[in-house]
Backbone bond lengths (Angstrom), bond angles and torsions (degrees), N, CA, C in turn:
res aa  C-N    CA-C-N  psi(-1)  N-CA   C-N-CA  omega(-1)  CA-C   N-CA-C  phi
1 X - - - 1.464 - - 1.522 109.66 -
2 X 1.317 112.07 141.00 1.211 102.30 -179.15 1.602 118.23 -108.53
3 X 0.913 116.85 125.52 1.752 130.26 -178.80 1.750 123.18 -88.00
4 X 1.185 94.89 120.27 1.854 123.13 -147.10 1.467 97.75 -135.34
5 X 1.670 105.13 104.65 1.567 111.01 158.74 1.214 114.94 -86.57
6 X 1.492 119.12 153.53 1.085 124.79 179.70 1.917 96.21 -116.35
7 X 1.472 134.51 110.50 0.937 123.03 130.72 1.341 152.68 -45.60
8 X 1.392 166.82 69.31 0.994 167.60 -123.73 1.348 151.78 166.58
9 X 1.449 120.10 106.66 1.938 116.27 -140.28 1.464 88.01 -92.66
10 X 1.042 162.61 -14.53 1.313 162.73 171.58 1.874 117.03 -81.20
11 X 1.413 98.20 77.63 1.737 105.99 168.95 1.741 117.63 -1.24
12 X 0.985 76.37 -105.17 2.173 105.00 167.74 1.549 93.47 -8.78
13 X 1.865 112.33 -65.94 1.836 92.74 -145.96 1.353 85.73 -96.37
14 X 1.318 143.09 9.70 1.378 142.52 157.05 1.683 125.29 -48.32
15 X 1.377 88.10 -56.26 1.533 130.12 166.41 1.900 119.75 -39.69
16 X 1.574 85.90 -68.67 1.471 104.62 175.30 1.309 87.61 -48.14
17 X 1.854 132.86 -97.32 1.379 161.97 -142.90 1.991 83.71 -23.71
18 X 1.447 105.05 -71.04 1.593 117.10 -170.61 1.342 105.33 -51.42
19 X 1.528 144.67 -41.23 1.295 155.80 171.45 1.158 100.87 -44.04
20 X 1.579 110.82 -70.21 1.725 117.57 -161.73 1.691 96.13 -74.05
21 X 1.282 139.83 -46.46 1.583 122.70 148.32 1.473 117.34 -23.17
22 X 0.986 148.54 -64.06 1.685 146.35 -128.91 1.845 84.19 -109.73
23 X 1.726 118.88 -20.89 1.362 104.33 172.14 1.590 125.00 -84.15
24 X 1.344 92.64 -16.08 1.390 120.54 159.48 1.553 151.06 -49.08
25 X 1.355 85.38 -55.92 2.058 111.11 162.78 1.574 97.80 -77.23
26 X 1.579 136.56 -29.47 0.895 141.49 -156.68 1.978 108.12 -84.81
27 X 1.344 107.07 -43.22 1.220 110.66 173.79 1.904 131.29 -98.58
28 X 1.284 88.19 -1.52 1.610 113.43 -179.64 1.765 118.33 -126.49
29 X 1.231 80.89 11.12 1.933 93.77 -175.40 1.489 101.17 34.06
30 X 1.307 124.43 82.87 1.315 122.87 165.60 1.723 99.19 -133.26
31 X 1.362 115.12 -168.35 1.400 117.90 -158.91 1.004 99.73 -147.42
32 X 1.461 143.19 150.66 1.626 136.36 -167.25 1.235 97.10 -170.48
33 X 1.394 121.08 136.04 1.396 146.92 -158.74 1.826 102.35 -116.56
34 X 1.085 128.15 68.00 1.487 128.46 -153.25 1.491 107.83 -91.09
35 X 1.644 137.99 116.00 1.144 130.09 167.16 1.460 104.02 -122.37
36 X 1.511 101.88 132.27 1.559 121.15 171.35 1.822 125.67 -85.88
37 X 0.888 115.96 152.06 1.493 136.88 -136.70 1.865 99.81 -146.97
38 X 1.200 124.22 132.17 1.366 119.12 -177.56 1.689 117.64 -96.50
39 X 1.941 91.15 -40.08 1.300 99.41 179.72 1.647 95.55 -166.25
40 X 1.305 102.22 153.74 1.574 123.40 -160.06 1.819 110.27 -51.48
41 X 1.345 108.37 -20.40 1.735 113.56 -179.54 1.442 85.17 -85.29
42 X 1.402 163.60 20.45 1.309 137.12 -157.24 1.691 84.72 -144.93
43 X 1.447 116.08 -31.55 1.985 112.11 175.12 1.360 91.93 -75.67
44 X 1.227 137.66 -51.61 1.624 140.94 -126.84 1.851 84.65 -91.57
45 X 1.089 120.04 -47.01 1.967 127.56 -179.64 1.594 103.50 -34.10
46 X 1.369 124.47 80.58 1.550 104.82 178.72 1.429 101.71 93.42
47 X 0.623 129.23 29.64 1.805 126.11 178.18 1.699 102.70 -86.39
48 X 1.595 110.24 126.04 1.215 127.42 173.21 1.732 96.95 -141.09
49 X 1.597 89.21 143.68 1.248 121.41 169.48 1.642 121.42 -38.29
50 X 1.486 108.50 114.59 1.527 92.43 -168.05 1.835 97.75 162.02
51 X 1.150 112.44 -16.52 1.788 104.52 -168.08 2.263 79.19 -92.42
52 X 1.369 111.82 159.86 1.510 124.06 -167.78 1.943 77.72 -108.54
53 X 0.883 110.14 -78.22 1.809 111.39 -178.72 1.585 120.49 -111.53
54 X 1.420 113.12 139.15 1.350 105.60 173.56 1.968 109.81 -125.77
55 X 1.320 114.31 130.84 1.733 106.22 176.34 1.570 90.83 -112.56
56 X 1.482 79.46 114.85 1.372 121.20 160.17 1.715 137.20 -77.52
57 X 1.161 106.95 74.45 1.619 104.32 156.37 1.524 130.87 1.94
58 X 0.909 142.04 98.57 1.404 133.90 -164.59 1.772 101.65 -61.07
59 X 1.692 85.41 -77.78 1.595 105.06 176.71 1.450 134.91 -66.12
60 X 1.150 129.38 81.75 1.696 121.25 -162.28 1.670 90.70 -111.02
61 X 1.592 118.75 164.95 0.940 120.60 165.49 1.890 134.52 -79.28
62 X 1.663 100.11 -17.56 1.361 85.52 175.93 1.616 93.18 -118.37
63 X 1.139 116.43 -49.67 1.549 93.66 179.25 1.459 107.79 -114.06
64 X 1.420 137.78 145.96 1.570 151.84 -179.27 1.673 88.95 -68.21
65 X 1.426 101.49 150.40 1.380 129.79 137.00 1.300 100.98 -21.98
66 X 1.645 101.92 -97.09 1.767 91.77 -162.10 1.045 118.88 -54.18
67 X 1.332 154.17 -63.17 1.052 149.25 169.01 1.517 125.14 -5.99
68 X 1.556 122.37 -50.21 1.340 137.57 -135.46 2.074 61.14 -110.58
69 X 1.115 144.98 -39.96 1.114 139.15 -149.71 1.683 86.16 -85.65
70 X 0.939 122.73 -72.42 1.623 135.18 166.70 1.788 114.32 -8.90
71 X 1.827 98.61 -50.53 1.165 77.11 167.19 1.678 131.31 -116.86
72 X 1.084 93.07 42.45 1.533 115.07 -157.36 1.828 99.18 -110.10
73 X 1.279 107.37 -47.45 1.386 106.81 157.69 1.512 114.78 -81.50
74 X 1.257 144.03 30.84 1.857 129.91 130.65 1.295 115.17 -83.78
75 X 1.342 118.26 -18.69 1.647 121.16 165.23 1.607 112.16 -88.59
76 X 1.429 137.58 -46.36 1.031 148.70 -140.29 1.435 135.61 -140.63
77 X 1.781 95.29 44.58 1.592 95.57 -160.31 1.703 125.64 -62.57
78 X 1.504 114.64 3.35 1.279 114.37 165.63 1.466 153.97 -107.15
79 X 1.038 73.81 15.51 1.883 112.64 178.59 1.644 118.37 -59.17
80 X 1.209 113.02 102.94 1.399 95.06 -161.39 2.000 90.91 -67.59
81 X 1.721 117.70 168.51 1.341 129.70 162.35 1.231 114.23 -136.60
82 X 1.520 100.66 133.21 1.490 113.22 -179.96 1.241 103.16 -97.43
83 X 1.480 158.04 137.03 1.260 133.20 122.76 1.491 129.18 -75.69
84 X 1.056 97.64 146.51 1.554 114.86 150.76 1.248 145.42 -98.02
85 X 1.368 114.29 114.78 1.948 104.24 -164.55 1.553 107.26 -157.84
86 X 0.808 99.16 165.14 1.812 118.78 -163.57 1.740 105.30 -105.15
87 X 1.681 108.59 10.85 1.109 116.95 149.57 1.670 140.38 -157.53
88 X 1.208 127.73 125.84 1.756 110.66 154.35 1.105 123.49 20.31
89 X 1.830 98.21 -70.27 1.737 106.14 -142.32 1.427 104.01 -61.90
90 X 1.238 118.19 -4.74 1.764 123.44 -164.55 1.122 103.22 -107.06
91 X 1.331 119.21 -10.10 1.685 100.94 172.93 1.675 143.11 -58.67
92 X 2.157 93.95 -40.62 1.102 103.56 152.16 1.842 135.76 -31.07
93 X 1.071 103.58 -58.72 2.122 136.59 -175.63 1.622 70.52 -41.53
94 X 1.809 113.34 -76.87 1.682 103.82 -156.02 1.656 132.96 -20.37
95 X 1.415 92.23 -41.02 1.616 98.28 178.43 1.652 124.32 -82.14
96 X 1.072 115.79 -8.53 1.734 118.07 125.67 1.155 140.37 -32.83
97 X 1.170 117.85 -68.70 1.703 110.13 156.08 1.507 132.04 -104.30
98 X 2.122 99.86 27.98 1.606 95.90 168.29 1.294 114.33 76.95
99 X 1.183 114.00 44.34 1.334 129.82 -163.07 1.590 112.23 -83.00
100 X 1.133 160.72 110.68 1.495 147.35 -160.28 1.427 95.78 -83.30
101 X 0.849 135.47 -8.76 1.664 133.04 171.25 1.326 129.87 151.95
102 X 1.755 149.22 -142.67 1.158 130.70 176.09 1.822 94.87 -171.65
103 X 0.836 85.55 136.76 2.175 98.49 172.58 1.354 107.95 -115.99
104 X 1.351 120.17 119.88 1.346 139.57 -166.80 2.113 96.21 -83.29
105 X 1.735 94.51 144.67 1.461 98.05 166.50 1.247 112.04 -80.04
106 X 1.056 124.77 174.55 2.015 122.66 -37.07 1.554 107.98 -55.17
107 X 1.102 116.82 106.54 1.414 145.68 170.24 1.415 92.10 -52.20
108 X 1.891 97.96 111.66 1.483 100.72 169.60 1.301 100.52 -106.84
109 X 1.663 117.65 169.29 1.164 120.85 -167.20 1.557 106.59 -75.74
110 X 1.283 137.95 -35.32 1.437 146.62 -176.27 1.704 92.63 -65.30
111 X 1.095 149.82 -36.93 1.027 141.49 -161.61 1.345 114.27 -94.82
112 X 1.177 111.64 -35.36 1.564 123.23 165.07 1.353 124.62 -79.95
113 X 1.189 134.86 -58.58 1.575 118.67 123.13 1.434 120.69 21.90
114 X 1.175 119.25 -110.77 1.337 129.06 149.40 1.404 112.17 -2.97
115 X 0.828 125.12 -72.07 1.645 116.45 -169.48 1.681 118.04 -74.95
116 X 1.547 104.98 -19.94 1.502 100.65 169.04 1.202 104.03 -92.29
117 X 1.549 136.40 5.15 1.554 112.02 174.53 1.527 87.11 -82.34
118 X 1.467 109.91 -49.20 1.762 93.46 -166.43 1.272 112.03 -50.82
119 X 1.044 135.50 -30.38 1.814 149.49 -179.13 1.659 87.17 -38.37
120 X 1.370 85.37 -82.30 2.142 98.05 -170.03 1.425 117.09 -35.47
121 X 1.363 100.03 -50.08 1.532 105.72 178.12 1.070 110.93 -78.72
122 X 1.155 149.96 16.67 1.003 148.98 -175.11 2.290 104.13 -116.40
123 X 1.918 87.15 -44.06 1.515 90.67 -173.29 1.581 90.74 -83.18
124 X 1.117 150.41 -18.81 1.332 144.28 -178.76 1.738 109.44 -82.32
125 X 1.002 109.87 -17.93 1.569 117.43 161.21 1.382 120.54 -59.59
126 X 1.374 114.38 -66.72 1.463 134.76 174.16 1.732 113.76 -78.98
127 X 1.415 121.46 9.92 1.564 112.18 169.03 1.322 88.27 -97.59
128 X 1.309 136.02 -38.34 1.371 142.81 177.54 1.734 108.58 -20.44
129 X 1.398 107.14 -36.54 1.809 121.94 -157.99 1.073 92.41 -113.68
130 X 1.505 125.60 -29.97 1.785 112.15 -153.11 1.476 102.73 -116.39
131 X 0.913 111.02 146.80 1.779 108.25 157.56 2.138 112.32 -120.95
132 X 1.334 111.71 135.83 1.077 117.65 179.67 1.620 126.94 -105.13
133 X 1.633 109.86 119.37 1.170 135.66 -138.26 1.702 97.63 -94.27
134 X 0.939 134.40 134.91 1.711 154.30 163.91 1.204 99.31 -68.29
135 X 1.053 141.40 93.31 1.555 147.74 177.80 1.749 118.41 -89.92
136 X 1.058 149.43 -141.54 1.013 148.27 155.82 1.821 105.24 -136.15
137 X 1.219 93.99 97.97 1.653 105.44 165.86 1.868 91.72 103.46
138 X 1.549 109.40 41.49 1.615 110.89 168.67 1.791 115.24 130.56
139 X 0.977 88.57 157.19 1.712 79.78 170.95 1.278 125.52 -107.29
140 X 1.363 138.01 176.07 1.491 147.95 -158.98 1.111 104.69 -152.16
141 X 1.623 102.39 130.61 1.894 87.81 176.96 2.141 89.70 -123.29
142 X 1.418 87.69 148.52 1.498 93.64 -172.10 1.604 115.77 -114.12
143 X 0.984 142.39 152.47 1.348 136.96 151.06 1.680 119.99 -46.03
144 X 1.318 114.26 115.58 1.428 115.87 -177.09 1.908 117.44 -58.69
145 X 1.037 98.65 -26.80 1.381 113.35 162.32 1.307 132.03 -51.56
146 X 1.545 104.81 -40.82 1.437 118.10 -167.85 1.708 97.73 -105.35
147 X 1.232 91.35 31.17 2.221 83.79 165.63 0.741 94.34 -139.34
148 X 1.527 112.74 136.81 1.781 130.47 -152.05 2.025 100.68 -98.50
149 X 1.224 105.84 -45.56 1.548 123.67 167.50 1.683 104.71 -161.09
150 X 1.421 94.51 171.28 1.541 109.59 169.32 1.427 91.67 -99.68
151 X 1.486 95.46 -177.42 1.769 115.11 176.42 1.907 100.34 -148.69
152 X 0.935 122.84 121.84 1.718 141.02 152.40 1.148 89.69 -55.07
153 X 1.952 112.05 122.19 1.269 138.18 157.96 1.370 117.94 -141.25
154 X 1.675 115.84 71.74 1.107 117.50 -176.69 1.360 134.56 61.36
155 X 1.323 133.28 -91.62 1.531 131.54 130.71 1.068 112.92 -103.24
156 X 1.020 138.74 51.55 1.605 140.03 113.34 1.330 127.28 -145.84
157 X 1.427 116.39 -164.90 0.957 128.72 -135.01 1.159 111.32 -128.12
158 X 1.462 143.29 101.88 1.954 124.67 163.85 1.006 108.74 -65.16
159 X 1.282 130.28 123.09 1.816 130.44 136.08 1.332 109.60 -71.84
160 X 1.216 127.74 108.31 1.704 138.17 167.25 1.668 90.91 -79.28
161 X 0.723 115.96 140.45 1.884 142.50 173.68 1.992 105.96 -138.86
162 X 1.547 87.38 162.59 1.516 88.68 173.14 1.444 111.30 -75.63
163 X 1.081 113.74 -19.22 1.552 108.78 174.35 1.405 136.24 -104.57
164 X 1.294 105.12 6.12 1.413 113.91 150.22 1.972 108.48 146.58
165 X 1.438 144.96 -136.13 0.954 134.17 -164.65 1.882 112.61 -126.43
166 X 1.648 95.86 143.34 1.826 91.15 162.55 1.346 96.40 -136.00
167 X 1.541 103.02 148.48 1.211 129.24 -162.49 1.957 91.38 -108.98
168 X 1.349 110.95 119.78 1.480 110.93 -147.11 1.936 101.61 -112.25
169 X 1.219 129.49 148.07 1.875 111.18 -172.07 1.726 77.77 -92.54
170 X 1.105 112.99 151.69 1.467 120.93 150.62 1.846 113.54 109.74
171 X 1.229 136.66 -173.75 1.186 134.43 -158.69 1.669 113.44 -105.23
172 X 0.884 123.18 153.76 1.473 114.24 -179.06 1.491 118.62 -53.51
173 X 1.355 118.67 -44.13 1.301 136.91 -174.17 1.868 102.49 -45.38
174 X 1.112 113.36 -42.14 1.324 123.86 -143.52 1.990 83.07 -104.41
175 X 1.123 143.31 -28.66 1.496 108.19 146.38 1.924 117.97 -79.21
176 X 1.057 107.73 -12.75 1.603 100.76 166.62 1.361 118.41 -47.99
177 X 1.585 93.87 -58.73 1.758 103.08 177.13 1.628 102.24 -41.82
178 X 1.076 144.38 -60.08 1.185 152.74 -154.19 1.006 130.59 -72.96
179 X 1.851 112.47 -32.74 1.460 120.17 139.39 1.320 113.95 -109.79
180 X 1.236 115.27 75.57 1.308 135.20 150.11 1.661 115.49 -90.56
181 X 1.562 109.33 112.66 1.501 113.66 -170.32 1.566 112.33 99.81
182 X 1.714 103.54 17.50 1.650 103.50 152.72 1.490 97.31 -151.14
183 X 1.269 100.28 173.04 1.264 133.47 -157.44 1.793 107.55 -56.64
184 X 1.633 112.15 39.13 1.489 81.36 173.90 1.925 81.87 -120.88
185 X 1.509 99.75 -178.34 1.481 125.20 -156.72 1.381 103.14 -135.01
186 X 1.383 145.77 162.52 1.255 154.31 164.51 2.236 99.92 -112.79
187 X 1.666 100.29 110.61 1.041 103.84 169.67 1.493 145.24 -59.65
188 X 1.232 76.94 -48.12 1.827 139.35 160.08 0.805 120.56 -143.85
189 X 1.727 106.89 176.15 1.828 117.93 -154.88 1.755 90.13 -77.39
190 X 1.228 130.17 -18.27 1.374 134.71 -174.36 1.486 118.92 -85.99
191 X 1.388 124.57 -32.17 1.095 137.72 -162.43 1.709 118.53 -127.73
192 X 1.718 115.95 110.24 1.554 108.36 -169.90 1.856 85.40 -105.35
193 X 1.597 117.25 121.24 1.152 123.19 -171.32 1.767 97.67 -104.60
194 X 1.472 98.77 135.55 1.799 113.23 174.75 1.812 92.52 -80.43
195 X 1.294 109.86 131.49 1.882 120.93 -172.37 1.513 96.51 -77.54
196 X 1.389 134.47 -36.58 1.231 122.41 -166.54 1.321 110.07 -76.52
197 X 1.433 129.29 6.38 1.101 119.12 -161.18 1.657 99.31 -131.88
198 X 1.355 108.15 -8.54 1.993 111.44 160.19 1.547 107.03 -53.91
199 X 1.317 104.35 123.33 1.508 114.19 161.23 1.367 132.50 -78.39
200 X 1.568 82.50 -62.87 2.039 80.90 149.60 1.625 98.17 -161.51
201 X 1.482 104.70 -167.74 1.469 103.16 -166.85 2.090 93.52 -136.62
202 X 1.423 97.29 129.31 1.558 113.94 174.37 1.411 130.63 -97.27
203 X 0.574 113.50 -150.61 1.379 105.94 -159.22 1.859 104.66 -69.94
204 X 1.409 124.17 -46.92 1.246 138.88 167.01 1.619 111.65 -123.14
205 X 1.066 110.80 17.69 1.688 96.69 -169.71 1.795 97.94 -137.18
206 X 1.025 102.82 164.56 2.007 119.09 173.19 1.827 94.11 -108.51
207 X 1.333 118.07 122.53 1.471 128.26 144.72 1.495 124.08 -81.01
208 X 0.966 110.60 93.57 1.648 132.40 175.17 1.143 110.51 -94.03
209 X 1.697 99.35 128.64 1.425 116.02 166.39 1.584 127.17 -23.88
210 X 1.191 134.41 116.71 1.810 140.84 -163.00 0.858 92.77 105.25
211 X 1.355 137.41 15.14 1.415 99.01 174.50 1.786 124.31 99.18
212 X 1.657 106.83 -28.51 1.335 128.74 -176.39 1.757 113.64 -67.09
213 X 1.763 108.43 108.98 1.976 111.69 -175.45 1.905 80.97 -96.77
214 X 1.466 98.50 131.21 1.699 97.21 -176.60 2.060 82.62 -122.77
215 X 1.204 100.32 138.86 1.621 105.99 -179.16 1.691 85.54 -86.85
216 X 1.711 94.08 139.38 1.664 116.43 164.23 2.052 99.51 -102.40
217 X 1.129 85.53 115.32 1.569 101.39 162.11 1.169 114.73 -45.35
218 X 2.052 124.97 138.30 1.319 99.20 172.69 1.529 114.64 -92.60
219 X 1.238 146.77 30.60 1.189 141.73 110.87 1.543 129.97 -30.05
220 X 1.207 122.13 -42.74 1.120 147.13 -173.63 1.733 127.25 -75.75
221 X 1.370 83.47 -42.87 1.573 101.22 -174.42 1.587 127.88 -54.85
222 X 1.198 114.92 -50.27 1.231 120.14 163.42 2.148 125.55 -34.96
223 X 1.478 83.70 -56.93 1.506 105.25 -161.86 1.564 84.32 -77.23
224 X 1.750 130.44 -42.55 1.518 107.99 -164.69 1.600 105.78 -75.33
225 X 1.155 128.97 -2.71 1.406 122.36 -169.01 1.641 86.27 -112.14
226 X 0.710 133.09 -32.63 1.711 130.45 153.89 1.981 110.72 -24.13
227 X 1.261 87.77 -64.54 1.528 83.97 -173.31 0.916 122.27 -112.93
228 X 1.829 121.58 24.60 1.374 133.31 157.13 1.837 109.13 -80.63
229 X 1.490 98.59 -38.51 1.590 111.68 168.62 1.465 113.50 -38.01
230 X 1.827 99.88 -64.70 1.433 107.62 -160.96 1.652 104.41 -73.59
231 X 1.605 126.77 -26.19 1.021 122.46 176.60 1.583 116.72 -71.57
232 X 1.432 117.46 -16.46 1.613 113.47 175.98 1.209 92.41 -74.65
233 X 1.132 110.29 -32.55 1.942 107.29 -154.14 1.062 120.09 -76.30
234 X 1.620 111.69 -31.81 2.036 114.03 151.60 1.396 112.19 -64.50
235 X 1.218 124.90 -32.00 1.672 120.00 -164.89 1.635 94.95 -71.55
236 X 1.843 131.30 -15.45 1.390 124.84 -165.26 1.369 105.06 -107.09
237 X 1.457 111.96 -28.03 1.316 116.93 174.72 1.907 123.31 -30.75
């Protein structure tokens, strides 16, 4: 599902924004998780990583659009932002904080439209690479690349990354499902290892980048050097 703030101190075009949403999921079978916002000090209060798009109000009375956007990207540089504004002259500002674009008032529905398909296609581009992590107190979405293996911890989960650790709610199985159709492997029943990141493989164990010796089960062994093979063998192609 995808999760969509709506910034906006004016009822009425609040209203519309959620309308032309719900006509949206309605003709494109999509699903949207919509939370409203009055004015830009009231998103930015506690703001954690986690909204997919937010349309932003230019003009609010206590805090601006940009502004509330300003500080919304030092926490959240992947957030797509829409604005909304009743002029041009602000379009420029957008590319300051990376703005994916802006729909001028009176926000017609064809025009807005438009900018959330590019949204999707845009966030369906980049889930392609990333997978997004259940954290404790928010979520994180990481580059699939940059996680070296998971680790089975009871009910949960380590993500080892090159840059250090997430402590994950839920079972290993259930990010497998999720990268299912890239390059990671189950070493053991404990350990789902990313292949690009085996250094080499010993006598019973995988040497992974950090430093990490992960034992391959001998059940296992056959089939993980199976598709460490076939995975060098596309990377030479």
């Amino acid at each position: 599902m995808i999760k969509i703030g709506i910034v906006e101190d004016d009822g009425p075009s609040a209203d519309l924004l959620v309308d032309y949403l719900r006509k949206y999921e309605q003709e494109h079978g999509e699903r949207f998780d919509v939370t409203r916002f009055t004015d830009g000090s009231q998103v930015v209060a506690g703001y954690r990583a986690g909204f997919d798009i937010l349309c932003l109000d230019i003009e609010m009375p206590n805090l601006d659009g940009f502004s509330a956007a300003e500080q919304i990207r030092l926490i959240d540089p992947e957030v797509l932002l829409i604005f909304v504004t009743n002029s041009t002259q602000y379009a420029i500002r957008g590319y300051e904080v990376d703005a994916l674009s802006y729909v001028l008032k009176p926000v017609g529905y064809f025009a807005f439209s438009q900018q959330i398909k590019k949204s999707l296609a845009r966030l369906r581009r980049r889930s392609s690479d990333t997978v997004m992590l259940q954290v404790s107190g928010g979520v994180v979405r990481v580059p699939t690349e940059d996680i070296v293996f998971l680790e089975s911890a009871k009910h949960r989960t380590i993500v080892h990354t090159i840059d250090g650790l997430h402590s994950v709610t839920g079972p290993l199985k259930n990010l497998e499902a999720e990268l299912d159709g890239k390059p990671f492997f189950r070493c053991n029943s404990g350990y789902l290892v990313n292949l690009r990141h085996v250094l080499a493989v010993n006598a019973g164990s995988a040497q992974m980048v950090g430093g990490h010796d992960l034992l391959i089960s001998r059940a296992r062994k056959k089939p993980f050097m199976d598709a460490l093979t076939d995975y060098l063998g596309s990377q030479s192609a």
